[in-house]
Residue, then its C-alpha position, 0 to 999 in steps of 0.5 A: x084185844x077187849x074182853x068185851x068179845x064174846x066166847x061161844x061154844x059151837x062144836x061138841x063131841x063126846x066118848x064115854x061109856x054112855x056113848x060117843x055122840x052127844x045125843x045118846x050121851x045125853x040120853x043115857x044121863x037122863x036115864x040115869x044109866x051107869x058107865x061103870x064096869x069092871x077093868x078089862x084092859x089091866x091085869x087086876x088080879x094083883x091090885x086092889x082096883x077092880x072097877x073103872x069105865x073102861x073103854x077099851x072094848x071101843x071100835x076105834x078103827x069103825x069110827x075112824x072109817x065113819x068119819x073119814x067118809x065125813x071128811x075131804x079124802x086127803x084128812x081122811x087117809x091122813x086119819x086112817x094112817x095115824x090111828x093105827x100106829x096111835x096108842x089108845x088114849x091118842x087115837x081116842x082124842x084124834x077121832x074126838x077131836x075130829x067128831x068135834x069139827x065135823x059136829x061144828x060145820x067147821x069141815x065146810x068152811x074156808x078159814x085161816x087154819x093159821x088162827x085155829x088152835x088146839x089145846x088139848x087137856x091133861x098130862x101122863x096120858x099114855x101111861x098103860x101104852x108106857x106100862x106095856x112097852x116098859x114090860x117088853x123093855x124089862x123082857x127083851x129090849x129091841x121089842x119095845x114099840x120103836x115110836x115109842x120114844x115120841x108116842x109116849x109124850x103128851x104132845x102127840x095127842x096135840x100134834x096129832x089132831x093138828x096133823x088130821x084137822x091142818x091146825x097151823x096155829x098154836x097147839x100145846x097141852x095143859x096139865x091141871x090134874x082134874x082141872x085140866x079140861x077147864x084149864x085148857x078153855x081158859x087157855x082157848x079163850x084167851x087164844x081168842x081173845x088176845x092172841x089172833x085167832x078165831x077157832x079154839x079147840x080144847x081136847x078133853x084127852x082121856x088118860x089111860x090108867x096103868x095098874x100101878x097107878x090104879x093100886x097107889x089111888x088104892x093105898x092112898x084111899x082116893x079111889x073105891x075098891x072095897x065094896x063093889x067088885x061085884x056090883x060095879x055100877x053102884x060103886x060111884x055114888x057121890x052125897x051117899x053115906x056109902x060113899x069110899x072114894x072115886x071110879x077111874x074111868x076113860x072118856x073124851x070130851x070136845x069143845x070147839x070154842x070161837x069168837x061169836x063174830x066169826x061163828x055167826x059170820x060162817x052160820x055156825x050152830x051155837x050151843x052156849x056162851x062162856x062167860x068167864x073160866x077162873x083158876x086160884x090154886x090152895x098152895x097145898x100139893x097134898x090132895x086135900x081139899x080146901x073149902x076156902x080154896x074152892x069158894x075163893x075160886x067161885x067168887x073171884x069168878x062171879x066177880x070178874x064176870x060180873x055175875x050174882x050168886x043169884x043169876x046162877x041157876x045150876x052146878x055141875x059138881x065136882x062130886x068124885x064120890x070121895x067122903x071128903x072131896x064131896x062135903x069139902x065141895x059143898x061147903x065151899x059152894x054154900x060159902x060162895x053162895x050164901x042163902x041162895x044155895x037152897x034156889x040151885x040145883x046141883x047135880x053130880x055127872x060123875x056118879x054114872x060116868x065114874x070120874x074121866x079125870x083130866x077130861x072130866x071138866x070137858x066132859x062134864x061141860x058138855x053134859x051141862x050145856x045139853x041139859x041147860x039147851x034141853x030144860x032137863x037135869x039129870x039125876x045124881x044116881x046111887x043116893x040110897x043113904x043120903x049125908x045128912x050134911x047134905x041139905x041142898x038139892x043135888x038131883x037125886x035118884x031122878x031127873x028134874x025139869x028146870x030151866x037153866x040160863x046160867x051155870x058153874x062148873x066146878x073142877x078141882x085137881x090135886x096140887x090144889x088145883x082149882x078152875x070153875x067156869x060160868x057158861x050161860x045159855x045162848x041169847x043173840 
């Protein structure tokens, strides 16, 4: 199958703390609103770790019965029925996903769901459900969840959507650390590519932190946990001098990815064309960032996509708010970029949604695409000191107008993982 196929992005939904439709998603970014609050769904009162953008206050049920009415009555009940036996990350993903094909026009249209495939983002997911059912082991035994022993694998999350959405073609899950989400478009496109198939959902999974992993982040210095219990909207804060390290927060994030053939034969509303997705890996599995790494990575794309430096408009970082990770990231931009890092704009989504880790790239992509289709970035907030090494545009404190036809994403996981994507502005 030719390469010279083109690759749209044709649905999108989102859940985070800023909210769970794209719209007030991307309004609240624009505002420069933070997501970031305290954990109330873990016991912090033994951990380090008191700040994260917890979801779990989320209505999952109200809007299991909202897209149920959008929806035939079959997949409707078939929704409703998995979501309350789900354990939370799933039933997050499930009604993402099913947002994401509703959003798509997808739910009126007769296709071979024997070409649809589904690839959800991430690994370990279900850990606070696991926590909780290995406390009640610890305690009594015969109490434990008894769907436990299936509930708790990755593949559910997959398996799940494909049971509400009637996905008959390929559906598995991809591990990347916080380069999954970009891991699984790649993994979309080539399904579309050169496997048969015309629709391709990558599900940007949220990962549901356990408190044990919460504490080790803290011991290891990879997240925040010093500063800011009380003030836990200003604790991400990428490009600060006050920086100290990520937000571990929930969120969702949606692609509904096809060939453009058969997005424009069914009508479909195109939101962007993917370019190109490229992952390289630093041969290193300590998180440590490499600049070489990261910039053999951006290049390699340019490359096979055959895209300038100079054509690209705009970055989303990476940006975790950690003190390395974000000059590592930026070093690594300017040596992929050379002069023409001064022309980009760069802006950091994580420093008002905390860090969605697995799901960030998706995540993030979708706030990318809204601001390229609105001519609006949003603001990299919480810069009241910025680095001095910071000498590029990164969007501070508020929001710029500016016309983006092309853009980099930027996702780089622990194990050295590194995938970016270019994704350009729908041209017919």
């Amino acid at each position: 199958m030719s390469e010279k196929r083109r690759i749209v992005i044709s649905g999108m939904a989102i859940n985070t703390k800023l909210g769970d439709d794209v719209n007030t998603f991307y309004d609240n970014l624009m505002a420069g609103k933070s997501g970031v609050t305290n954990w109330t769904c873990i016991d912090t009162s033994g951990i380090y770790s008191k700040v994260g953008g917890d979801l779990s206050d989320y209505d999952i049920r109200g809007k299991a019965k909202e897209l149920s009415k959008k929806l035939p009555e079959e997949w409707g009940k078939r929704l409703r029925k998995i979501i309350r036996k789900a354990p939370f990350a799933t039933a997050l993903s499930v009604l993402c996903a099913v947002d994401a094909y509703v959003s798509s026009g997808l739910v009126n249209t007769d296709f071979d769901h024997t070409r649809f495939a589904v690839i959800v983002s991430g690994h370990n997911l279900n850990k606070l459900y696991q926590h909780n059912n290995f406390m009640q082991f610890q305690e009594e035994p015969d109490y434990v969840d008894s769907m436990a022993a299936f509930l708790s694998l990755d593949t559910d999350h997959a398996g799940s959507v494909a049971e509400v959405l009637e996905a008959k073609g390929p559906i598995y899950t991809m591990g990347g650390a916080c380069a999954s989400a970009n891991i699984a478009m790649r993994n979309a496109v080539d399904e579309l590519l050169y496997h048969g198939n015309d629709v391709a959902m990558v599900v940007g999974a949220p990962l549901e932190f356990a408190p044990m992993d919460l504490h080790a982040m803290a011991l290891m210095g990879a997240i925040s946990f010093q500063n800011f219990h009380d003030t836990p909207h200003l604790a991400s804060r990428p490009y600060d001098m006050d920086r100290e390290g990520f937000i571990p927060s929930h969120g969702a994030g949606v692609l509904v990815l096809e060939t453009l053939e058969h997005a424009k034969a069914r009508g479909a509303t195109i939101y962007a064309e993917i370019m190109g997705v490229q992952a390289m890996s630093d041969a290193c599995h300590l998180p440590s960032p490499s600049v070489e790494g990261q910039s053999r990575t951006m290049v390699r794309l340019m490359e096979r996509t055959g895209i300038a430096p100079e054509e690209i408009d705009y970055i989303s970082a990476h940006a975790t708010s950690t003190p390395l990770g974000d000059l590592t990231e930026l070093r690594s931009i300017k040596e992929a970029f050379g002069k023409h890092v001064y022309d980009l704009k760069i802006n950091a989504p994580k420093s008002m949604l905390g860090h969605t880790c697995w799901s960030a790239p998706a995540v993030e992509t979708i706030a990318a695409v809204m601001q390229m289709n609105n001519g609006w970035l949003h603001p990299s907030i919480n810069i009241d000191n910025l680095d001095p090494e910071v000498d590029v545009d990164v969007c501070a404190n508020e929001p710029v107008q500016y016309e983006v036809r092309t853009m980099l994403k930027n996702s780089f996981g622990f194990g050295g993982i590194n995938c970016c994507s270019i994704i350009r502005k729908y041209e017919d």
